[in-house]
C-alpha beads as a LAMMPS data file, in Angstrom:
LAMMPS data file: protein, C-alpha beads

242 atoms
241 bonds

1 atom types
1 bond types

-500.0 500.0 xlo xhi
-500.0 500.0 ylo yhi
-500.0 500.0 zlo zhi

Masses

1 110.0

Atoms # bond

1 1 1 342.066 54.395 69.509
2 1 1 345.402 54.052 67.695
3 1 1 348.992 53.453 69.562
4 1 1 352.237 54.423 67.636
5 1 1 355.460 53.405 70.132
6 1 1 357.333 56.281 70.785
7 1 1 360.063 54.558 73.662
8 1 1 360.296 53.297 76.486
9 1 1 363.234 53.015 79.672
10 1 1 363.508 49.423 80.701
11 1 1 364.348 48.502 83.693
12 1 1 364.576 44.629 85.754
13 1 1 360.946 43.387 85.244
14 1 1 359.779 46.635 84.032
15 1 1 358.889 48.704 80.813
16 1 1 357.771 52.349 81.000
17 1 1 356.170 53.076 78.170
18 1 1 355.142 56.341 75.906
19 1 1 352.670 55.969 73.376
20 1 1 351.263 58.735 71.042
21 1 1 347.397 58.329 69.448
22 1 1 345.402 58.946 67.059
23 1 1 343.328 61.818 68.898
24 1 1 345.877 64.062 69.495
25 1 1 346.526 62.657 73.210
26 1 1 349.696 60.403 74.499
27 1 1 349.107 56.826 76.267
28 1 1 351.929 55.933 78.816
29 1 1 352.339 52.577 80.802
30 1 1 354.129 53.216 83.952
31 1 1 354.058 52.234 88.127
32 1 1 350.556 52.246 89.467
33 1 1 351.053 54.887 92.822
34 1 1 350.266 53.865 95.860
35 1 1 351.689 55.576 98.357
36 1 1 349.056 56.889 100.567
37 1 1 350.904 60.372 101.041
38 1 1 351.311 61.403 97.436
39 1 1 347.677 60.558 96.383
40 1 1 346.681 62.523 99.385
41 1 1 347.624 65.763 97.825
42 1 1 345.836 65.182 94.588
43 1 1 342.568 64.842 93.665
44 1 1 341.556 61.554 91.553
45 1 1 338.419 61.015 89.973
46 1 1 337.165 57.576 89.730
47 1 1 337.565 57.649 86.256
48 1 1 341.085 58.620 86.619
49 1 1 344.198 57.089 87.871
50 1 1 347.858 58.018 88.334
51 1 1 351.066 56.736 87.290
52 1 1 354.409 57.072 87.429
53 1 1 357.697 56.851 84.927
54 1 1 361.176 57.259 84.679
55 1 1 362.338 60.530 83.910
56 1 1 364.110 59.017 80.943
57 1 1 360.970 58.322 79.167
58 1 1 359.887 62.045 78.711
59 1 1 363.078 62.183 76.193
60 1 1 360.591 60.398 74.026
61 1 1 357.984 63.179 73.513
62 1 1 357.731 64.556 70.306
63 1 1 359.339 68.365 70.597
64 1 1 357.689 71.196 67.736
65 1 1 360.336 71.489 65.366
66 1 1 363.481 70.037 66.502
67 1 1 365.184 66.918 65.163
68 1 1 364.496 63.537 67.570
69 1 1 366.902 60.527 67.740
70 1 1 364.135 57.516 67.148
71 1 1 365.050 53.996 66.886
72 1 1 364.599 51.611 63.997
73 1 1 361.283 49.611 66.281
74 1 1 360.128 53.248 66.175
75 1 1 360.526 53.880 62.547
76 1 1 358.993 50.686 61.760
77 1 1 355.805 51.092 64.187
78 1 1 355.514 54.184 61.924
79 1 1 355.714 52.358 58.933
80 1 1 352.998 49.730 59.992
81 1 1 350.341 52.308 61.622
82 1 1 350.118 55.678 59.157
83 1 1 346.519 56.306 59.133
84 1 1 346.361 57.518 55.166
85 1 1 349.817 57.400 53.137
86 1 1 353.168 56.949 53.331
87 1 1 356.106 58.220 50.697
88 1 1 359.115 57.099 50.421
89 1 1 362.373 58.945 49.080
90 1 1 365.618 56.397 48.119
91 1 1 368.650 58.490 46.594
92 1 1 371.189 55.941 47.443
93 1 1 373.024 53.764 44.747
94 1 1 374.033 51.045 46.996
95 1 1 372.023 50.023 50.170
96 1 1 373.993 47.274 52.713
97 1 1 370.655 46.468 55.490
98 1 1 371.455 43.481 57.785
99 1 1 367.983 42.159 56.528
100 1 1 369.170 41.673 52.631
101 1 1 372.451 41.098 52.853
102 1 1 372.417 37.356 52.347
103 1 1 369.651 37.228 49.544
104 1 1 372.379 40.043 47.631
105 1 1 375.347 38.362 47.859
106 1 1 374.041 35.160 46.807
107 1 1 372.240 36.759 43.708
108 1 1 375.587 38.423 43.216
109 1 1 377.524 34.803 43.217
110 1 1 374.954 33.705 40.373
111 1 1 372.716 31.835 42.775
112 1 1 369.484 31.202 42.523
113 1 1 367.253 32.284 45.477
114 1 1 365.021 29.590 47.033
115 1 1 361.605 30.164 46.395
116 1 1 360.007 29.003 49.388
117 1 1 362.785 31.210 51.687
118 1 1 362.004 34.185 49.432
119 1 1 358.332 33.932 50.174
120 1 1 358.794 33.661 53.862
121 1 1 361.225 36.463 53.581
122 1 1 358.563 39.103 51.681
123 1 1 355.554 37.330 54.010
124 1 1 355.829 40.184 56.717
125 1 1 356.016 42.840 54.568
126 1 1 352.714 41.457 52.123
127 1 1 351.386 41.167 55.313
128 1 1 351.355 44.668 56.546
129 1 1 350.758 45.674 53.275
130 1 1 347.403 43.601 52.768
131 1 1 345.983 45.774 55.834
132 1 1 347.165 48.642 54.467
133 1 1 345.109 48.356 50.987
134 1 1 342.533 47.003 53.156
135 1 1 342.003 50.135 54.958
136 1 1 342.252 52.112 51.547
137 1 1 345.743 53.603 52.774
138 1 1 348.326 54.273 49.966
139 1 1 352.236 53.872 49.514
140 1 1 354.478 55.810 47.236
141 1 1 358.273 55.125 46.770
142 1 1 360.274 57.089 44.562
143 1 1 363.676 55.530 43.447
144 1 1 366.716 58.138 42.051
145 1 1 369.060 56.084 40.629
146 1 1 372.779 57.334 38.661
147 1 1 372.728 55.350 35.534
148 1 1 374.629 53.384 34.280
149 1 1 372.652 51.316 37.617
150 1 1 375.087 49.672 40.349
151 1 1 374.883 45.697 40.824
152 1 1 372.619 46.549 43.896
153 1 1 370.184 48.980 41.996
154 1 1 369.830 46.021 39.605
155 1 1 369.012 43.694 42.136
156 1 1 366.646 46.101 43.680
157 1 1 364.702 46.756 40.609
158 1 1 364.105 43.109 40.730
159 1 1 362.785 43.031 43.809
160 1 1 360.296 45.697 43.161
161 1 1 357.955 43.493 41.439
162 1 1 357.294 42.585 44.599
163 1 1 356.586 45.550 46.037
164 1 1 354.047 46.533 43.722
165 1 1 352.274 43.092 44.403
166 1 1 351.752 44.116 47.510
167 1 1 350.288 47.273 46.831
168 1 1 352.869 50.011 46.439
169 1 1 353.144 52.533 43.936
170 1 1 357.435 52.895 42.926
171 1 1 358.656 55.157 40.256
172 1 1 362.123 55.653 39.091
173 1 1 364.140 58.725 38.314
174 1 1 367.310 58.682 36.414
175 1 1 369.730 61.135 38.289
176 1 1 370.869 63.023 35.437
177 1 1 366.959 64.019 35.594
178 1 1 367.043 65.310 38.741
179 1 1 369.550 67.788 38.646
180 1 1 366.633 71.134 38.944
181 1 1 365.154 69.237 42.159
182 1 1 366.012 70.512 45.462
183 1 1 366.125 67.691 47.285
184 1 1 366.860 66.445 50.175
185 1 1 370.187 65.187 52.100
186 1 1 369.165 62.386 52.797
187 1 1 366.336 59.709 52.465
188 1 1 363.045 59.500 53.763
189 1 1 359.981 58.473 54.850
190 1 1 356.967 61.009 54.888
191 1 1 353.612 59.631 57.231
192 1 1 350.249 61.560 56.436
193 1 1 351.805 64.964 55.360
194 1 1 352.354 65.249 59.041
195 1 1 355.654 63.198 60.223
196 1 1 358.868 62.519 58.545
197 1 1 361.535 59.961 59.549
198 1 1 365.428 60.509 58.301
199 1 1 367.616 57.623 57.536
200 1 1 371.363 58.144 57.703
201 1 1 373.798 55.990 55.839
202 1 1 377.810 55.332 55.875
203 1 1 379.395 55.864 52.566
204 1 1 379.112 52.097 51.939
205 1 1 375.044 52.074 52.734
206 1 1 375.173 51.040 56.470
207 1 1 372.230 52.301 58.705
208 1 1 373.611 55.077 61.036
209 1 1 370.529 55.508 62.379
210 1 1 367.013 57.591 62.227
211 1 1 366.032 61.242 63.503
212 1 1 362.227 62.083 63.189
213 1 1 360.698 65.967 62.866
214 1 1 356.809 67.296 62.565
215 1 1 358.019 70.794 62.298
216 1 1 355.825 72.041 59.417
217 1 1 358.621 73.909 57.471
218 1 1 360.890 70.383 56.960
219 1 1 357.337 68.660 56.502
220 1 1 356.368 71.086 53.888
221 1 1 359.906 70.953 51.831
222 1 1 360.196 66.915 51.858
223 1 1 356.830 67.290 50.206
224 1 1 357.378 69.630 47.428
225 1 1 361.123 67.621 46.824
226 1 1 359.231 64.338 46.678
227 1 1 355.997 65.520 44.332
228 1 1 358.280 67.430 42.251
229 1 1 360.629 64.251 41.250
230 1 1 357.678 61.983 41.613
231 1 1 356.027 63.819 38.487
232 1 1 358.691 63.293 36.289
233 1 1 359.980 59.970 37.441
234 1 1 359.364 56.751 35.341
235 1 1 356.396 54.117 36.769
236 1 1 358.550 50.699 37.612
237 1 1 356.433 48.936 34.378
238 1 1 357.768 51.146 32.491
239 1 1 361.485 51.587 33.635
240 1 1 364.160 48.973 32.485
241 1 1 368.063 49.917 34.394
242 1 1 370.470 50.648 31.723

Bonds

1 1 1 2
2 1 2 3
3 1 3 4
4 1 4 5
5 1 5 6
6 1 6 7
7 1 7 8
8 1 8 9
9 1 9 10
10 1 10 11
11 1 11 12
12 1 12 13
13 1 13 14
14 1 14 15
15 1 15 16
16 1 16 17
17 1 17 18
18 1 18 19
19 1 19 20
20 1 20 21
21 1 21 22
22 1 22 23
23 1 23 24
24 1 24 25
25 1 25 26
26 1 26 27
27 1 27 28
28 1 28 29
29 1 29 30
30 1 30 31
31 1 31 32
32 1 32 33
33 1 33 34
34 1 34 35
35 1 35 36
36 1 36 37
37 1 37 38
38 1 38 39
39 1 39 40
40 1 40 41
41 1 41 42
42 1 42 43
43 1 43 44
44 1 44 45
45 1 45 46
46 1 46 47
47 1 47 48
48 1 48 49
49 1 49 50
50 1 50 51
51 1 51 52
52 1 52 53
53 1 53 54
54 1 54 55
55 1 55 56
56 1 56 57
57 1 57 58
58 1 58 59
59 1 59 60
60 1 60 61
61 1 61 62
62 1 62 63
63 1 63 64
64 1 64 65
65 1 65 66
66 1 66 67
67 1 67 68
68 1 68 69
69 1 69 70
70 1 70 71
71 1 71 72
72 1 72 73
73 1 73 74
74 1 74 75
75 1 75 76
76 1 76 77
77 1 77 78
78 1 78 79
79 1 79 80
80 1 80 81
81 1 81 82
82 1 82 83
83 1 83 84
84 1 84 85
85 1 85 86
86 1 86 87
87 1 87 88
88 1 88 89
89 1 89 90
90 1 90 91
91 1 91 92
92 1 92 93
93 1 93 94
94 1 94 95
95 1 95 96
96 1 96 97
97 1 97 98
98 1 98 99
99 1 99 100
100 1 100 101
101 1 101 102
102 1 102 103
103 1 103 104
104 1 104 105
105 1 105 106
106 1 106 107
107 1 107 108
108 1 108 109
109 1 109 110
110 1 110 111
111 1 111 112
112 1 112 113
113 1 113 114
114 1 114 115
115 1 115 116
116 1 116 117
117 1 117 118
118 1 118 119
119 1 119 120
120 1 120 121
121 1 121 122
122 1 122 123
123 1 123 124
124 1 124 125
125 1 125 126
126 1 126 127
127 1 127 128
128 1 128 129
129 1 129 130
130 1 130 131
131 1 131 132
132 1 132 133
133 1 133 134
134 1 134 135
135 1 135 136
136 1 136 137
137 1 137 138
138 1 138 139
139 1 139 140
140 1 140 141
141 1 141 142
142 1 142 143
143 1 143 144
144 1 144 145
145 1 145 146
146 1 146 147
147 1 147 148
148 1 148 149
149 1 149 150
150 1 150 151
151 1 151 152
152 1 152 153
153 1 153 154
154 1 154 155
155 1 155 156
156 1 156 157
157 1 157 158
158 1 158 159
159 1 159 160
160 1 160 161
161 1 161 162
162 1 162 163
163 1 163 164
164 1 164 165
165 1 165 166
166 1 166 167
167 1 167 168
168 1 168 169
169 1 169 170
170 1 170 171
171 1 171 172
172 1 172 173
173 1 173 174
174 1 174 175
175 1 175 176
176 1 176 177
177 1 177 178
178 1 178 179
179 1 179 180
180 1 180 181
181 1 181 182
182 1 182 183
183 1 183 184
184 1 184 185
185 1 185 186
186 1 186 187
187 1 187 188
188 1 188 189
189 1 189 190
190 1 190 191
191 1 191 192
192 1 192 193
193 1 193 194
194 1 194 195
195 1 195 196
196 1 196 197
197 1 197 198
198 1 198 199
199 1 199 200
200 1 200 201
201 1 201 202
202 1 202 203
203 1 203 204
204 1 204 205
205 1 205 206
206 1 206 207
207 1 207 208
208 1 208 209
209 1 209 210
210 1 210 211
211 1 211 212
212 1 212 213
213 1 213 214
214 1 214 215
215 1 215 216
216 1 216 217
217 1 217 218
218 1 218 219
219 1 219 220
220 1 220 221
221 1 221 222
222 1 222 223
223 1 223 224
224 1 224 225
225 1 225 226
226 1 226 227
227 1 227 228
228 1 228 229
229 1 229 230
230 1 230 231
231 1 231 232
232 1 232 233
233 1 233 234
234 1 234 235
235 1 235 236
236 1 236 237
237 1 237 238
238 1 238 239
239 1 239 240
240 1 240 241
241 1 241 242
């Protein structure tokens, strides 16, 4: 059995936990009971036991087809546990993530980037993706990009030969080709066919935050937006940013 991390509501020394599996069922870590009057009125197999949790953490469970607030551990769990494959949809022309910020603005200044820091820096993510091709999972990211390409979409294409090292499959798509796709507002990531994970951006490429959905109809759209552009977008070997 598979965990993916849904939330949890800390509180001094402890974690409630919800968990969702692979088999359709949820997993949650909470307060053993005890109390001699409340397990009186139910009826507890051996195999069985009984928790208890927070309130709090039921804001956690996946709801049909509504939007859901996740948080970035969450979208990242996803990331690292999709059972089959995983697309990803990047429309923006500048990106500003805490986690490249540095390695930008020194490629920007006309540095050089240290080798050996740039290989710890990709090690986690050639890490994850080693298990991935391991397991025969696959991992799609489609790039649409407004030519001419900003400084950052330059130093982004860059970096993609390190993506497809690892594993991934990333195709490009000038914008002025994408004007008959109906896409999207905003990015994406798209887990099995089944669960899809919003990013929201400030105007300047700040993470806002996530929202996640399973309701079919959203599902279904981001699906037909993605294969549509991915069809006519350009295979990284093959693309050079004007």
């Amino acid at each position: 059995m598979r965990l993916r991390f849904l939330g949890k509501d800390s509180t001094p020394g402890d974690s409630p936990t919800l968990y969702e599996t692979d088999r359709n069922t949820f997993v949650i870590q909470g307060w053993k009971v005890t109390d001699t009057a409340a397990l009186s009125q139910m009826k507890i197999p051996d195999y069985e036991t009984c928790i208890e949790v927070p309130k709090g953490l039921m804001r956690y469970l996946p709801e049909g087809g509504s939007m859901k607030t996740i948080m970035a551990e969450q979208r990242n769990d996803l990331i690292a546990t999709f059972k089959r494959d995983a697309i990803h949809l990047e429309m923006r022309d500048i990106y500003a993530t805490d986690i490249e910020r540095d390695r930008f603005r020194k490629w920007l200044d006309g540095e050089t980037l240290n080798p050996a820091d740039e290989a710890e820096w990709w090690r986690p993510w050639h890490t994850m993706m080693r298990r991935n091709m391991d397991a025969s999972k696959t991992m799609r990211r489609l790039r649409i990009v407004s030519e001419p390409v900003t400084d950052y979409i330059r130093f982004e294409w860059l970096d993609t030969e390190q993506l497809v090292k690892a594993g991934e499959d990333v195709r490009w798509l000038p914008r002025r080709h994408a004007s008959t796709l109906l896409l999207p507002g905003n990015d994406f990531w798209m887990f099995d066919d089944e669960t899809v994970a919003f990013t929201y951006f400030s105007g300047d490429g700040v993470i806002l935050g996530y929202e996640l959905t399973t309701a079919p109809d959203v599902v279904r759209q981001c699906k037909t937006a993605f294969d549509a552009g991915w069809s006519i977008a350009i295979p990284h070997s093959e693309y050079t940013p004007s």
